[in-house]
N, C-alpha and C positions, 0 to 999 in steps of 0.2 A: 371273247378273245379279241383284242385291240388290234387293229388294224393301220398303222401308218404307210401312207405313199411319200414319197422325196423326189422332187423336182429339183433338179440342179444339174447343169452343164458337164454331164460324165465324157467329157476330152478335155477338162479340166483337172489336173492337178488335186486343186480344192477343189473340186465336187465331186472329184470321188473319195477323198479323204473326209468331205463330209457324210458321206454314206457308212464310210469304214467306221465312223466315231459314231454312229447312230447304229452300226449293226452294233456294235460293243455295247453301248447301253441296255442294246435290245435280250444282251445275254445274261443282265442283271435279274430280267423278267420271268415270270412264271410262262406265260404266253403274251407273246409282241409280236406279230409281224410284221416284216417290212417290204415294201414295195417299191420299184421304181421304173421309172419307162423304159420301153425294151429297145429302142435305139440309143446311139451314143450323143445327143443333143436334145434342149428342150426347147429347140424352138418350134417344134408341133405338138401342139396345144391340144390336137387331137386325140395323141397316146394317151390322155391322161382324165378329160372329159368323162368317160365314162368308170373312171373308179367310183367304186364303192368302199371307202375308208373313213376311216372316225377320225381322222387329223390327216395334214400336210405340212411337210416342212419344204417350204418353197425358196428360190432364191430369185426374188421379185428383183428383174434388173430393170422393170420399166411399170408405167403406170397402166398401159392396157394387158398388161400379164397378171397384176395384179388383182385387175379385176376380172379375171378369167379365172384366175385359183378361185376368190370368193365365191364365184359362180358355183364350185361344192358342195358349198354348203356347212363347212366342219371348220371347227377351230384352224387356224393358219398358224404359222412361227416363221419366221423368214430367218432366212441364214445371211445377208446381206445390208449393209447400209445403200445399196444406193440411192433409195428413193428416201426423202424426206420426209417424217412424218409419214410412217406406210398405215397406220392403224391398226399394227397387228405387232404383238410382242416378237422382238428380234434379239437376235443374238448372233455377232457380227466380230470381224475382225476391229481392233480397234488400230482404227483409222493415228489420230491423233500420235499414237505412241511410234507408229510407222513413219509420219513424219519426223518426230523427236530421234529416233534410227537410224534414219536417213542424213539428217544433220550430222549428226554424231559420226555417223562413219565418214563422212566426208570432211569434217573440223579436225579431226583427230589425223585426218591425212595433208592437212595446210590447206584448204583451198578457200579462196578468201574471193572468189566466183560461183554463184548457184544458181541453180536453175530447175524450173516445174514443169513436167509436159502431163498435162491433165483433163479431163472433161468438164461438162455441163453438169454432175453430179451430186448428189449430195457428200457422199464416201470422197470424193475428190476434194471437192472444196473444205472438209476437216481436215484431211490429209495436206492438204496446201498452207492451209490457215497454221498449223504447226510448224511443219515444214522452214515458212516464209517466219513467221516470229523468231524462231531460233536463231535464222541470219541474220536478221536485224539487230536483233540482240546482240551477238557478235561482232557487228560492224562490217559483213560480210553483204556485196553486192549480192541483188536479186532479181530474176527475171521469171515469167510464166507465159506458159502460150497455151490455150483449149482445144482441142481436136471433138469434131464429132464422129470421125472418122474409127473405127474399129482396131486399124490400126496404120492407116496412113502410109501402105505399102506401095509401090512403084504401079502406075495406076489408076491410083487416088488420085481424087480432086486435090485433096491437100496436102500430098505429097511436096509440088514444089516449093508451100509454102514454108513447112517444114526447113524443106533444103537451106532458105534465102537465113530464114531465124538461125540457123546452126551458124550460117558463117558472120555472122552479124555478134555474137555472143563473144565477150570478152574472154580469153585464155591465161593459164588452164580452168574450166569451169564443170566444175558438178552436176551430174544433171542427173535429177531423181524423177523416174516414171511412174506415173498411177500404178500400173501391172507392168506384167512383162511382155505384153504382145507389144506395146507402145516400146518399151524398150528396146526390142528386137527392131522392130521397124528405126528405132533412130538408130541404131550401129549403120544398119542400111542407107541410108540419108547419110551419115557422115560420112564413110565412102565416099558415094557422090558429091558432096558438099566438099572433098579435100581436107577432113577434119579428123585426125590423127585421134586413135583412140588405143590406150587411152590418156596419151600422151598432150592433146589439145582438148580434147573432156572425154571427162570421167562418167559411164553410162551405169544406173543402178536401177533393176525395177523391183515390182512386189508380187511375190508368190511363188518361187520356185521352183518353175515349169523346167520339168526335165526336160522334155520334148523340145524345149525353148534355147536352154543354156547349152543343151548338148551339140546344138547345130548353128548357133550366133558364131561371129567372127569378130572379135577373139569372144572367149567364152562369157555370161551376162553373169555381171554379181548381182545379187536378189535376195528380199528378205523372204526369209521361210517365216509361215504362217502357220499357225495350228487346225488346221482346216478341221481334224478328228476330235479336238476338242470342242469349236464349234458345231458338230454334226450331233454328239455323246450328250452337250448340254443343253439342245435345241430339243432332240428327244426326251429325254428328261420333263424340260418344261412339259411340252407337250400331251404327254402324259398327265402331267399334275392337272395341266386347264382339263382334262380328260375329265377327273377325279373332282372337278369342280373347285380346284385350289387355284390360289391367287399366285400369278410368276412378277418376275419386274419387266416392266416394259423395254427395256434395253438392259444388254448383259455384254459385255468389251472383253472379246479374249484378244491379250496382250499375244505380238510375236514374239517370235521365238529370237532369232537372230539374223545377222547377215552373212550371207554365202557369199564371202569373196574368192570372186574369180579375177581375170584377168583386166575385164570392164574397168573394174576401177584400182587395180594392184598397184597403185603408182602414189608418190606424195609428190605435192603442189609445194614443196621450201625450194628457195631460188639458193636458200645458202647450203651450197652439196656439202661440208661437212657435217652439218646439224640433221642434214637429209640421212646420211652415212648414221649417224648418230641412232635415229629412230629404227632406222633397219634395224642395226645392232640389238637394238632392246627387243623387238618385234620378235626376234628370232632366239633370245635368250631370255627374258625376261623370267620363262619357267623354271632356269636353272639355278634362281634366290641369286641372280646378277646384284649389284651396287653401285652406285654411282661414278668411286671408284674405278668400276671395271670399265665401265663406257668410259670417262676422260683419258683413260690411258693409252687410248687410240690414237690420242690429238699429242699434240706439240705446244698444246697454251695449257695453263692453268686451270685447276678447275674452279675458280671462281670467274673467268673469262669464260669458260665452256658452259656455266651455269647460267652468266648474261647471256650471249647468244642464243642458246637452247631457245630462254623464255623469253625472247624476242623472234623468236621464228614460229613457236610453234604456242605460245601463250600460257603455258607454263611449265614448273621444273622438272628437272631428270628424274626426280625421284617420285614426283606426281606422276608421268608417265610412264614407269615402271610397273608403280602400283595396279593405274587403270590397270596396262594390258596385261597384270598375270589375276586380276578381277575379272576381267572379259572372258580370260579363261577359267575361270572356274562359274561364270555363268553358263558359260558352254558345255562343260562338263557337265555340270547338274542338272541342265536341259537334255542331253543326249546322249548320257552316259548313265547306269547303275551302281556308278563307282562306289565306294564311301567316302563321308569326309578327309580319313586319314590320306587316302588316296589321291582326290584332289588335290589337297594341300601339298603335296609330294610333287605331283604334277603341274604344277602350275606356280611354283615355286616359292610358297610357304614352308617355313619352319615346320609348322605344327597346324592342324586342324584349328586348335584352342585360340590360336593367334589368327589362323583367316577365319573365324569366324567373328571374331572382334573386331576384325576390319571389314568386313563384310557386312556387319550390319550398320556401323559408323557410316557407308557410306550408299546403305541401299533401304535402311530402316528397318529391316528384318534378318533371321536367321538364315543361311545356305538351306538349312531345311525347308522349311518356310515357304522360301524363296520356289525351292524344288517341288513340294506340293501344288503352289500357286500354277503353276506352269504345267504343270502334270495331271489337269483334271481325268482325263479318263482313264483305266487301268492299259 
């Protein structure tokens, strides 16, 4: 009878959703059991020391942790990027796409200001590396600051540093955090700092700490993560190295989405009717809106309205339409049962037959597909 333990940060979010996704696999099993330390943090070493189990799936956030799990003696699987080159097959949120996310939701809200609050890490510096190429690409200013700090709360050493950076940073500017406790901590800072949120910048972090978002001022948008997908597919492996089969050395479970709250509820267009404009679609787009129906708000033309549009916001009414009734049916497909007809309905296609034609013209795959990819564990 197989025996796994699981080390991971349970007043986390993700680590206890990575448990959840590793007990799920476990009911795939004839016999699996699973273990985990009987306090709520893993930062004693000592809970764990004396297991006796045939694997661990550990969430190596540092290099002397690392080599305290090995101390085991049993196959390892890390549920974490942060350490570089750990020597042990992982399977991790991917970093890279989080960045690409975080772009995205902040380009698609105008802001032509960004910004990184980040670590010494390895998980950070992919996430940055994306992050910062997107801007640039765009033509959109960039700035990063590193924290070794946990989370830079009033206190800290490098809280005031913090402060001085926030009001130094050109307005309105985006600011995407590693996680969310750094998140939280800059709302805190901006406060102090006189930095209007989120009004003078826009605060988004990663992983969608309830405990986090429900008590930030104003509330934190955050991208959700599949923490149970990485938990369901770390066990998996783990198992196999068990069985003496060969896993891939890294395995990228893509996020889910972004949880917009009030952090970043705002768009950066200085021209308020184009701003008027986006709202509109924002709020309608699912109801199979038209281009049409957005000009007829204004007093110009709509090929006057079609210039301005994609000069404020970098392209057309009817490219933006598209995206945001697409976002929503990614959304749907990620966190709903729904079916395709349904969708489609929802989110403001004609016909299933018709958004899935656009759907893969513009994602390379099917809604299904799409849905599976996303949906690894039952």
């Amino acid at each position: 009878m197989p025996e796994i333990g699981i080390i991971v940060d349970m007043i986390s979010n993700n680590g206890r959703q990575v448990i959840m996704g590793a007990l799920s696999y476990a009911l795939t099993q004839v016999d699996l059991i699973i273990r985990t330390p009987a306090t709520w943090s893993f930062a004693d070493f000592g809970q764990w020391k004396q297991w006796h189990v045939d694997g661990v799936i550990a969430e190596l956030y540092s290099a002397e942790m690392r080599e305290e799990v090995l101390k085991l003696g049993v196959p390892v699987v890390s549920s974490t990027g942060v350490i570089e080159n750990p020597g042990v097959p992982t399977v991790c949120i991917d970093y890279e796409a989080c960045g690409k996310m975080a772009f995205e939701h902040f380009h698609e809200r105008g802001f032509r200001h960004l910004a990184y609050v980040g670590a010494n890490s390895s998980n950070s510096a992919i996430t940055q590396a994306s992050f910062e190429a997107l801007a640039q690409k765009a033509g959109a200013s960039f700035v990063c600051i590193k924290t070794g700090a946990s989370a830079f709360g009033r206190g800290d050493p490098e809280h005031p540093m913090i402060i001085e950076w926030l009001k130094k940073l050109p307005r309105p500017v985006g600011i995407f955090a590693l996680y969310d406790g750094y998140a939280a901590a800059l709302l805190e800072c901006c406060i102090e700092a006189g930095v209007s949120v989120p009004e003078h910048a826009a605060v988004l972090g990663r992983g969608n700490e309830e405990l986090i978002y429900r008590r930030t001022r104003p509330p934190l948008s955050s991208i959700a993560v599949d923490g149970e997908a990485i938990g369901y597919k770390a066990a998996e492996n783990l198992i196999r190295i068990l069985k003496g089969e060969s896993v891939p050395a890294l395995v990228k479970v893509p996020p889910l989405s972004v949880m917009t709250r009030k952090s970043t509820d705002i768009l950066a267009i200085t021209d308020a009717e184009i701003a008027d404009a986006l709202r509109f679609i924002r709020l309608n787009a699912h109801t199979n809106i038209d281009v049409s129906a957005v000009v007829a708000r204004f007093p110009f033309s709509r090929r006057v309205f079609e210039r301005r549009f994609s000069a404020a916001v970098g392209r057309t009414p009817m490219a933006e339409i598209l995206r945001v009734q697409l976002a929503l049916v990614q959304r749907l497909l990620i966190e709903t049962n729904l079916s395709m007809p349904e969708i489609a309905e929802r989110s403001g296609f004609n016909d299933a037959s018709y958004m899935g034609v656009v759907f893969r013209k513009n994602f390379g795959m099917t809604p299904s597909r799409y849905r599976r990819q996303r949906n690894t564990h039952p």
